[in-house]
C-alpha positions in Angstrom: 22.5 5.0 -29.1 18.8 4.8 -30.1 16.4 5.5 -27.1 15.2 2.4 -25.0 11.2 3.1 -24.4 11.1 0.7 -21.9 13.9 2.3 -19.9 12.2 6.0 -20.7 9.1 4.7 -19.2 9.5 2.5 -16.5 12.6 4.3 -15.4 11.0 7.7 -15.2 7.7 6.0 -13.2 10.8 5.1 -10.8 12.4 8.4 -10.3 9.1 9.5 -10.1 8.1 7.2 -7.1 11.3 8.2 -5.5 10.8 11.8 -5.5 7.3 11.6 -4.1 8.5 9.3 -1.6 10.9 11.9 -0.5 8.8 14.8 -0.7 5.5 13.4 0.8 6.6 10.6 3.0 9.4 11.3 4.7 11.3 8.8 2.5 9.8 5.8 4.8 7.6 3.9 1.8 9.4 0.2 0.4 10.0 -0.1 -2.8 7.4 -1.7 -5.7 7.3 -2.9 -8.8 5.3 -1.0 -10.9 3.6 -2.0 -13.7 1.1 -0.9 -16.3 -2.2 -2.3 -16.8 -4.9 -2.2 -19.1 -7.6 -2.8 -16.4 -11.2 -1.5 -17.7 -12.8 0.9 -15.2 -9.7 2.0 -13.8 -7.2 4.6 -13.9 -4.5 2.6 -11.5 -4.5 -0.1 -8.7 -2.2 -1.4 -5.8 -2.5 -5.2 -4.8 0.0 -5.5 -1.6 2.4 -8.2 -1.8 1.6 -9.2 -5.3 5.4 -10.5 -6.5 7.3 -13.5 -4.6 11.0 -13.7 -5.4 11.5 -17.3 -7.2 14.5 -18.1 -4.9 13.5 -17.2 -2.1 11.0 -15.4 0.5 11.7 -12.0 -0.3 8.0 -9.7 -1.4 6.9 -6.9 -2.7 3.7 -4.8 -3.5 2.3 -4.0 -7.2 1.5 -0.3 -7.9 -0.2 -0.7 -11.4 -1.0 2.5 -13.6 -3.5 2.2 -16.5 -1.4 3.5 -19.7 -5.0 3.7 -21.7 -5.6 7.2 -20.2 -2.5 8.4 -20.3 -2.9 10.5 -22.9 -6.4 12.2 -22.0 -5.0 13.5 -18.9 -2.0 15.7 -18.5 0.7 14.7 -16.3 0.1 15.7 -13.5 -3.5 13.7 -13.4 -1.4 10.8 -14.0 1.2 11.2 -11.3 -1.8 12.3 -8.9 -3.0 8.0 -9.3 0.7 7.3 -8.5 0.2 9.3 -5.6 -3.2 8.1 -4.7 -1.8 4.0 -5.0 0.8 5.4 -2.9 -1.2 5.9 -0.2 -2.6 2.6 -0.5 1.0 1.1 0.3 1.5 3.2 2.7 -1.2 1.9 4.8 -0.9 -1.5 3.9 2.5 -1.2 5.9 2.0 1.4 8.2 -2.0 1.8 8.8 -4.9 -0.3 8.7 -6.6 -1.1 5.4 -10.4 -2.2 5.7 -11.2 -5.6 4.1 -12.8 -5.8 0.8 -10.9 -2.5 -0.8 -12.7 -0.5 1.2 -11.4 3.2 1.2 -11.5 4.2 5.5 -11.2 7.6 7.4 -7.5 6.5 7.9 -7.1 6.3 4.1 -9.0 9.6 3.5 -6.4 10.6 6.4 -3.5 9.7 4.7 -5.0 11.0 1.3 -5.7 14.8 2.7 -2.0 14.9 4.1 -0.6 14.5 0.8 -2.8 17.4 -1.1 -5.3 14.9 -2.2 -8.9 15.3 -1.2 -10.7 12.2 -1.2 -14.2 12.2 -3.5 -16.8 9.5 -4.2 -17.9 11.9 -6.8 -15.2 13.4 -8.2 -16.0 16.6 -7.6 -15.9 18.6 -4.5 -18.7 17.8 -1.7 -18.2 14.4 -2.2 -18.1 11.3 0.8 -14.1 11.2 1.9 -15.0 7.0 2.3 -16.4 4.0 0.5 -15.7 1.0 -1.4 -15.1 2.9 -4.8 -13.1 6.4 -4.5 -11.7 9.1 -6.4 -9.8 12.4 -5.6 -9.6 15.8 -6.6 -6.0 17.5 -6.8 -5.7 20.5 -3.3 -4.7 23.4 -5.2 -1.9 24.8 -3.4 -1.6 21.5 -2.0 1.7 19.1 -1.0 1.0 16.7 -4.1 0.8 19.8 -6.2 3.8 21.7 -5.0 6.1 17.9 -5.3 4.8 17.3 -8.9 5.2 20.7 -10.1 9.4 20.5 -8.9 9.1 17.1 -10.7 7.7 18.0 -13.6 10.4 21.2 -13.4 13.2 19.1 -13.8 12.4 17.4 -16.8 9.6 14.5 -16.5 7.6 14.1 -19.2 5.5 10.6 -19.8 5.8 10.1 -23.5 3.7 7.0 -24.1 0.3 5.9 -24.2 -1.5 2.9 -25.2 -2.8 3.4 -29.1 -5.4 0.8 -28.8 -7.9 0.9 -25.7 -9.4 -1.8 -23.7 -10.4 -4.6 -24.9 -14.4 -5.4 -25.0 -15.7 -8.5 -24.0 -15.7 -9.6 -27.9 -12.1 -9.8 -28.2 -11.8 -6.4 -30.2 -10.6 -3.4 -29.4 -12.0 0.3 -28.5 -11.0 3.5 -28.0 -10.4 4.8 -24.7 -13.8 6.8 -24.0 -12.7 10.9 -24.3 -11.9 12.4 -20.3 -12.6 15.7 -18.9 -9.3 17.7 -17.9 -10.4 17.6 -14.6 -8.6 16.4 -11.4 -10.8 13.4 -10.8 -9.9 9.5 -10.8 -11.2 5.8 -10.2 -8.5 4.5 -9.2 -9.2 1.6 -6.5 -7.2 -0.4 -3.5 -6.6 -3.6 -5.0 -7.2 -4.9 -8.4 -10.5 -4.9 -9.8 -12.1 -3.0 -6.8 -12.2 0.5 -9.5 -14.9 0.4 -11.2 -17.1 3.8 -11.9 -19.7 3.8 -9.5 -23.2 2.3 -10.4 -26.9 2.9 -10.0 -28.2 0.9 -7.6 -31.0 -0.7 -8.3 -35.3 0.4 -7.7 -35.1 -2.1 -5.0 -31.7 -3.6 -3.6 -29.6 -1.1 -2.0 -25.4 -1.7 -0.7 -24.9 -1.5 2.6 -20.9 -1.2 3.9 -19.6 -1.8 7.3 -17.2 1.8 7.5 -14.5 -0.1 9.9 -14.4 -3.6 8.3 -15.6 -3.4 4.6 -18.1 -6.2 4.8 -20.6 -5.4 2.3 -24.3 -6.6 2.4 -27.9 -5.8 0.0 -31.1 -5.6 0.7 -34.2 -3.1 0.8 -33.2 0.8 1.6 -35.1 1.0 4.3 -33.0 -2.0 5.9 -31.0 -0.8 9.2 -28.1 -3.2 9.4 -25.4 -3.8 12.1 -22.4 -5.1 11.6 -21.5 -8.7 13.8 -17.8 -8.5 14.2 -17.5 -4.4 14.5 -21.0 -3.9 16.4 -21.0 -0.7 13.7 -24.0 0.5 12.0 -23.8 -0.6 8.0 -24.0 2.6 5.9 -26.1 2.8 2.5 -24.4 3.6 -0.8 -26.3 6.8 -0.7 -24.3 7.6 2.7 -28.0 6.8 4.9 
C-alpha cells in the first residue's frame, strides 16, 4: 500500500505528544489537535480552546507547529517547540496564564522543569519572562533525555514546507537560513511570536509581570499597574 503522508505526519506529531506527555507530565495533559501553520515570525503557537465540536459542547486546544522551518532545524529543535506549546497547555489548565501572551515566572516554572530554559534572547543569560520568548535546550536535561528515547525508537519528521511564507505581495519566499542552535520564537497564542524588535529612540514598552497589560511611553516613565498595584517593567528589563 503506498504510504499516506498525512498519516506519517500528523500521526507521528501524535505519538510524539503522547510520549512527552508521559515522560514529562505525568501523563495528566488533555488531548489537542495539532496542526501546522505557516505563521510568519513564528516557529509554533498554542491558542487554548480553539476547536468547538459541531454537535455539541465538547472543546479542545490548538497546538500549531510551523512546517516552514522544519527542515533548517534537526529534530530535536522541532520537538523542543512541541514541548515549549506544551507548556502553554499545561498552564492554561492547570496554572495561571498572564493576559495578553504574556510568558510569567509560573510559565518559566513549568519551562525549567521540563529541561527547557526560558530566553528572551535566545542564548543563555537571557530574561526567563516577557511578552515574546524563546528557549534554549538543558543539556542533560528531561526534554533531552524524553526526545533522545523518542527519536531512538524510530521518529523521524520527513516533511517540510517547499515554499516559505508568503510576503505581503502574494508571492512566495524562502524560509530565511537558521542557525543549528537550540533557540525558538515560538509564542502563547497565535500571532503573539514575533522576533523581538528595536524599540524605538523615544517610546519605550512597558509590561505589567503578573497581568500582561502592556503600556508605551518615554523610558524614563515609572509606571504602576491599576489592577495588580505591580510596578510595569521596560522591554530592556528596567
Amino acid at each position: 500500500m503506498t504510504d499516506n503522508p498525512t498519516r506519517q505526519v500528523y500521526v507521528g506529531f501524535s505519538e510524539a505528544y503522547e510520549h512527552f506527555n508521559q515522560v514529562l507530565f505525568e501523563g495528566r495533559l488533555p488531548g489537542c489537535i495539532i496542526t501546522m501553520q505557516r505563521h510568519k515570525g513564528a516557529l509554533g503557537y498554542f491558542a487554548g480552546d480553539r476547536f468547538g465540536e459541531i454537535a455539541g459542547d465538547g472543546k479542545t486546544d490548538e497546538i500549531a507547529l510551523n512546517p516552514v522551518h522544519f527542515k533548517g532545524r534537526t529534530a530535536e529543535e522541532t520537538l523542543s517547540t512541541l514541548v515549549h506549546e506544551m507548556t502553554h497547555l499545561e498552564q492554561h489548565h492547570f496554572g495561571s496564564p498572564s493576559r495578553g501572551g504574556y510568558h510569567n515566572a509560573e510559565w518559566a516554572k513549568l519551562m525549567k522543569r521540563v529541561g527547557l530554559q526560558p530566553t528572551d534572547t535566545g542564548r543563555a543569560g537571557g530574561k526567563e519572562t516577557g511578552p515574546s520568548m524563546t528557549h534554549l535546550i538543558v543539556e542533560g536535561g528531561p526534554f533531552e533525555s524524553a526526545c533522545r528515547a523518542l527519536l531512538g525508537k524510530g521518529f523521524e519528521i520527513r516533511y517540510s514546507d517547499r515554499w516559505g511564507d508568503v510576503d505581503n505581495d502574494g508571492s512566495r519566499s524562502r524560509a530565511p537560513s537558521r542557525p543549528a542552535g537550540n533557540g525558538d520564537d515560538e509564542g502563547q497564542g497565535e500571532g503573539e511570536a514575533p522576533a523581538p524588535r528595536k524599540k524605538t529612540a523615544n517610546k519605550t514598552k512597558f509590561t505589567c509581570p503578573d497581568c500582561g497589560a502592556n503600556a508605551w511611553g518615554k523610558p524614563s516613565l515609572n509606571l504602576l499597574c491599576g489592577d495588580c498595584s505591580v510596578r510595569f517593567v521596560s522591554e530592556d528589563g528596567e
